[in-house]
N, C-alpha and C positions, 0 to 999 in steps of 0.2 A: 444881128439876127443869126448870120453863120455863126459868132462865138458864142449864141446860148444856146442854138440848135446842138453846138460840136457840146457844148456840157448838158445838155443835157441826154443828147446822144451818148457820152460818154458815161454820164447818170445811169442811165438806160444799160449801159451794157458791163456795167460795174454790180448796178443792180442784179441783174439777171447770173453775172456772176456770182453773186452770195447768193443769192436763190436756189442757186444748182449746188454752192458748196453746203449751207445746211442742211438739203435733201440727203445727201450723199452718206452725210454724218448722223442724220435719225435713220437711215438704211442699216447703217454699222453698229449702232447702236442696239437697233434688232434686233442682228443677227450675231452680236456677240453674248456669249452665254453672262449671267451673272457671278462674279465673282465671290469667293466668300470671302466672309470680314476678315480682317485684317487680324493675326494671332495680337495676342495680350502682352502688353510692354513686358521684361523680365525683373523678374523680384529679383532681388537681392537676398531673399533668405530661402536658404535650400530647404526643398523638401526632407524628412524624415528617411533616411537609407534602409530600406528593408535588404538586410544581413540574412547568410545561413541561417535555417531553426537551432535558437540557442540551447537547444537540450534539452535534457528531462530532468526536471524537481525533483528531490526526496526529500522526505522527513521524517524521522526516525521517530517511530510509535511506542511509548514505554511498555503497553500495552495490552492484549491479542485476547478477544472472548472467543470463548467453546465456541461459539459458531459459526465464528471469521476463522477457526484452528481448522475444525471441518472443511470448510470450502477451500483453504489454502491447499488441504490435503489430499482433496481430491481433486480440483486443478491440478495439481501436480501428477497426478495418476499412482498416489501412494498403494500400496502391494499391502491389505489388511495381516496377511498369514506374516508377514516380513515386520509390521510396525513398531509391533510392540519389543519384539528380540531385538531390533538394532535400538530401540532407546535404551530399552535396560539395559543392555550389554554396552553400551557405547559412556553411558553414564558411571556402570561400576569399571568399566577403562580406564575412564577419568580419576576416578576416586582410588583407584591402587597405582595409577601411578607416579598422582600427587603423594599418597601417604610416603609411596617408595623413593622420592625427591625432599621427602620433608614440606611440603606446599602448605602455608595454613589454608584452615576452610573456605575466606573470601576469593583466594585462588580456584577454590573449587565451586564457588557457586558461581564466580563470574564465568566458568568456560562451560559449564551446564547452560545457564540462560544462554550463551552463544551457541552452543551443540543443536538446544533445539529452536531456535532463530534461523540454522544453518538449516536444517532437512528439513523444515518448512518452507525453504526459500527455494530449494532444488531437486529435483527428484532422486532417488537411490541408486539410478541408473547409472547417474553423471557422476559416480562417486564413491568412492571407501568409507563405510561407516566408521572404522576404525583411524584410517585417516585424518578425518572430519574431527572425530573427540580429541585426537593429538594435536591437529591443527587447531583448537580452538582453547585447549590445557594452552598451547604457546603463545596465542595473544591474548590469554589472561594473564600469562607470569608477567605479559610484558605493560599490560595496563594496571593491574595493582602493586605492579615496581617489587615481584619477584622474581626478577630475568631471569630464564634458563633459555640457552642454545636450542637451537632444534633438532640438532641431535644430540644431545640430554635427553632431552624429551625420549626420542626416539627407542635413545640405549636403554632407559630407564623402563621403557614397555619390553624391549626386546629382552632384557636379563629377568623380566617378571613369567617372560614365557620360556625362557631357560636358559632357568635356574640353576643346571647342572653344566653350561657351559657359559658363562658371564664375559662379557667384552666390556671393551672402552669406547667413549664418546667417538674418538679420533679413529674409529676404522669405517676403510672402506665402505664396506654392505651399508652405510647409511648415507651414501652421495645422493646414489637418487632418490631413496625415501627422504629426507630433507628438503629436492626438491620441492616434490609433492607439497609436503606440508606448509611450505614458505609461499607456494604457488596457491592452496587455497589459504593462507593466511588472507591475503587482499578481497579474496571473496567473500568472507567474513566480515573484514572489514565493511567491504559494502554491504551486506546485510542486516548490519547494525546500524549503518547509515552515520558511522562516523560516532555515534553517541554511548558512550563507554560508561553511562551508567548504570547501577546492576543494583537490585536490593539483597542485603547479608540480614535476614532475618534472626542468625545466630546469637550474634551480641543484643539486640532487642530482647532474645527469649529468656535468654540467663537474667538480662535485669527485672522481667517480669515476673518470672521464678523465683527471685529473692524479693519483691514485693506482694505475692500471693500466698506464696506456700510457706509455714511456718518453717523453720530452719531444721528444727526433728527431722521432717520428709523432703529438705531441700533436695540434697544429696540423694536420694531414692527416684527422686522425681527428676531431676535431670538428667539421670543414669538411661531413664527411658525417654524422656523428651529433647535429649540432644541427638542421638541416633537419628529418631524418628526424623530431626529437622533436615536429615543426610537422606534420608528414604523420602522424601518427598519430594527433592529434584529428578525424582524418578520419572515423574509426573508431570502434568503442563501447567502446572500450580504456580511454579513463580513468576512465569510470564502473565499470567492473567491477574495475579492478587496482589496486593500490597503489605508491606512487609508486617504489619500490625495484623492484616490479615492470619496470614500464615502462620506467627508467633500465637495469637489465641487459639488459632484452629489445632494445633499442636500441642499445648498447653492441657485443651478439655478434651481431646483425644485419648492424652497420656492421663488425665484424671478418670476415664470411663475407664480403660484398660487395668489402671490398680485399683479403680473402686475408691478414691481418695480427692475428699474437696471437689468434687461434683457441681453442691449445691452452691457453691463459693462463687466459683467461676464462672456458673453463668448466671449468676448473677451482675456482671459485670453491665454497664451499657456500654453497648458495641458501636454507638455514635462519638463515644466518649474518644475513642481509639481511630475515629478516621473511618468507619467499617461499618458492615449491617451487617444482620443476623442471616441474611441470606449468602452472601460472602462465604460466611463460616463454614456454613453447614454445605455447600458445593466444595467448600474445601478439604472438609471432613469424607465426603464422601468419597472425595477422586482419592485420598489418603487407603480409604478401608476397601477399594474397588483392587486399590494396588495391594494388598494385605489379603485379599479373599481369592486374588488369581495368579499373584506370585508371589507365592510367601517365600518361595526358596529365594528369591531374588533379594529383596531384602534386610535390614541388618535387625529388628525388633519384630517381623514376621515368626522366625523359629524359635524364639524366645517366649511365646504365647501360643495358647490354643487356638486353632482355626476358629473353634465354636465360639470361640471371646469376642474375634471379631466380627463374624457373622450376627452372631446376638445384639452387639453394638449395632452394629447396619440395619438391622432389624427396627431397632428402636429411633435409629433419625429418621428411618424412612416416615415411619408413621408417624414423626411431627412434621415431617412435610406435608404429606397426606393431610393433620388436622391442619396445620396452619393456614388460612387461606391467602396470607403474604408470603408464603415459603412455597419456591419451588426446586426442581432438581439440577437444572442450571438458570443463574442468575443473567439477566439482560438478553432473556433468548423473544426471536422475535419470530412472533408463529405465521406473519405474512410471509416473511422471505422464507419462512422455510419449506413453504407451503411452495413458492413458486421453484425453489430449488429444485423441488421436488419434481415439480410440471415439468422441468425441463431437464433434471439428470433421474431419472428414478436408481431409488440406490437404497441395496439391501444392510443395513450394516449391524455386526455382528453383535454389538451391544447397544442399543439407543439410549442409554442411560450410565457409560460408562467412562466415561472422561480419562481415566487410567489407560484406556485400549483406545482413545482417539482417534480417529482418523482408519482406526482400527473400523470403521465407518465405509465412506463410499469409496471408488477408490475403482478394484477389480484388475480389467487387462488394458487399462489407459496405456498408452505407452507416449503420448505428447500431452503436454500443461494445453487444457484447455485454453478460447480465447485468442482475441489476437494476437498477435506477433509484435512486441514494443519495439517502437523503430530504432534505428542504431544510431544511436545519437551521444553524445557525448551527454553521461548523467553528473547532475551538481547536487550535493548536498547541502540542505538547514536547515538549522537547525531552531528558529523562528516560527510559528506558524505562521503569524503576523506578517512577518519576513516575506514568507512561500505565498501568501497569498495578495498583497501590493505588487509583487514581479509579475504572478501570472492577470493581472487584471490590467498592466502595464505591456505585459507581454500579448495580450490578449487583440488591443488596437493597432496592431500592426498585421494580424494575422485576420483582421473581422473580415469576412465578404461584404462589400458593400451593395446593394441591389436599388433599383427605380420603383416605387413604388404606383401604379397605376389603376383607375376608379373607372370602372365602367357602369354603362346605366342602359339597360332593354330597354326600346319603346314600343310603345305598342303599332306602332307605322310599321316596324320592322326595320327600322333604320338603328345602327348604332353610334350612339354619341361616346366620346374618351374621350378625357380631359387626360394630358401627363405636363411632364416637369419639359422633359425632350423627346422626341422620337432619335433612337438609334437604325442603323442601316438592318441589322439584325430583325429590330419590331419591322420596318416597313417589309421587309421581304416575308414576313410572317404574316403581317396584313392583306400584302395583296395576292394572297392566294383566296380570299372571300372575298365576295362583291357585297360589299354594303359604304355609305357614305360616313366618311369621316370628317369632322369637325372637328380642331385641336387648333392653338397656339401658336404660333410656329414664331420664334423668335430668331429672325433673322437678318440680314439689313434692310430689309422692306419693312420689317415688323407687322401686326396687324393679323387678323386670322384667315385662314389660308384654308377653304372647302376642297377636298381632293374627294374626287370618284376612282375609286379602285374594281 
């Protein structure tokens, strides 16, 4: 009896001792907070590295309509009373001091299409008009594989403005002007975006001329139609048109002006050529716009009556007027211009003048409209295709990602959300309103979780 008393006495108090130790341990259990889950084993494949912003894209546009010229140019805060004198004057630079280098023509139409790519791209502030036409004669000699020095170049301007005292390439006075030049050589380059092709509408016109005009008037007619093709880079003609363009629009210009194969030529289909008839006749007209307001400026302007070519202008205007497919610039869009409007008002001195461009808005701008492009290291391509797989690549690296959340009013006055998760953010957002929430809550209890706030 004593040994089953002593066991079970000892029962008894072994008992009592677990009794007290699993109390002890659903006490601790309590009063210990709950733990969160345990993080997620590690992958083995690394996340994606978000790098510095890779830069900024270009892509070099063959391109530029009258209306996109306008707005470049008044972004820029181009100066009307200044526009038109530093084209012309910057173009006939070009043009005497290739002849005075010997340059052939494609020399000089490729540094014209860069001249004005260049003062489209930068205001007149930041820069020497004369400068700019030398700097831009030097990386044509160097893209159509006419090399000249830059100061060649230089010498060759400088003995054209005197003439009664001539020097050599290798002096002095042209260290720093060479810098200059060589300094915006690169700026040029980037403004071209790398893409060094140019249309020479020259050789197209001569072969067209010997397939239209009988050979009697060949010679007569080139005499005026190759000039004229030299007076047209005056203009912002070759960056907007295409070179079939230009060569027709030239062609029946120089047939109005002698009164010769008129009917011939335009008879031509202008589809046939790559071109429309609206092409034409905005190119016709920026040609007679230059011819009716500088005729001293160029080379077949003093060579004819002013009334020759007013009387011409006379007569396309009012086939634009009848034609109801013809207007006075091609691809113009009268919404944006409309809102252009709403938001710059802007007086400009010709609205119908494409020869005086930009000659347009403009005024006492003195900073390029818009914001500030950040400074980032810029890449060129020359792909559109190309430009646009990077930035759609480049794009999900850069997305913001966001939670999307469904709320639902009841009419109790209670609000029910459902989300994905609550962040520390939403609850501290939450509990500044008292209403009952209802949500998900995936946790290691799991199951859903009523919080009064």
């Amino acid at each position: 009896m004593g040994r089953r008393g002593h066991r079970h006495g000892g029962g008894a108090g072994m008992g009592g001792g677990r009794g007290s130790g699993m109390g002890m341990a659903t006490h601790m259990a309590a009063d210990m907070p709950l733990l969160p889950p345990p993080p997620p084993p590690p992958i083995d494949v690394h996340p994606p590295v978000k790098g510095p912003y890779p830069g900024v894209v270009s892509v070099a546009c063959q391109y530029t309509q009258e209306q996109q010229l306008r707005r470049m140019q008044r972004d820029k805060g181009c100066d009307p009373s200044r526009e038109d004198s530093y084209r012309l004057q910057g173009v006939q630079l070009i043009d005497n001091v290739r002849e005075s280098l010997q340059l052939p023509v494609k020399t000089f139409t490729t540094a014209c299409t860069y001249y004005h790519k260049f003062r489209l791209s930068f205001r007149d502030a930041e820069y020497n008009f004369q400068d700019a036409a030398l700097s831009a004669l030097f990386v044509a000699c160097k893209v159509e594989d006419t090399i000249k020095k830059s100061k060649e170049v230089l010498c060759a301007a400088y003995n054209l403005k005197n003439a009664d005292k001539p020097t050599a390439p290798d002096d002095k006075i042209f260290e720093r002007p060479s810098t200059i030049i060589v300094g915006l050589d690169r700026l040029i380059l980037q403004t071209v975006g790398f893409d060094f092709r140019v249309r020479h509408p020259q050789k197209l016109l001569i072969k067209m001329i010997r397939r239209l005009i009988p050979p009697e008037d060949a010679k007569e007619f080139l005499a005026v139609a190759y000039p004229m093709s030299i007076d047209l880079y005056k203009t912002f003609a070759p960056i907007k048109q295409t070179s079939f363009t230009m060569a027709l629009s030239v062609i029946e210009l120089t047939a109005l002006v002698l009164g010769k194969h008129v009917e011939a030529i335009r008879a031509l289909d202008a589809e046939a050529f790559h071109t429309s008839r609206g092409c034409i006749v905005e190119t016709l007209l920026d040609l007679l716009d230059l011819y009716t307001q500088f005729t001293k400026a160029t080379k077949i302007g003093p060579r004819f009556k002013l009334d020759r070519f007013i009387e011409i202008k006379i007569r396309i205007n009012e086939e634009v007027d009848a034609g109801p497919q013809l207007v006075r610039i091609e691809s113009w869009c009268d919404k944006c211009a409309a809102e252009e409007r709403d938001t710059n008002p802007m007086t400009p001195k010709s609205a119908t003048s494409p020869a005086t461009t930009g000659s347009g808005p403009g005024g006492s701008k003195t900073k390029a409209a818009g914001p500030k492009r950040q400074e980032t290291t810029m890449r060129f391509v020359f792909s559109d295709e190309a430009m646009r797989h990077e930035q759609s690549e480049m794009a999900k690296y850069f997305a913001e990602e966001y939670e999307e959340f469904e709320a639902e009013v009841e009419e109790s006055g209670c609000l029910s959300l459902s989300c994905n998760s609550l962040s520390d953010g939403m609850m501290g957002v939450l509990s500044t309103v008292s209403f009952v929430l209802v949500a998900p809550f995936k946790g290691p209890l799991g199951g859903e979780v009523r919080v009064i706030l």
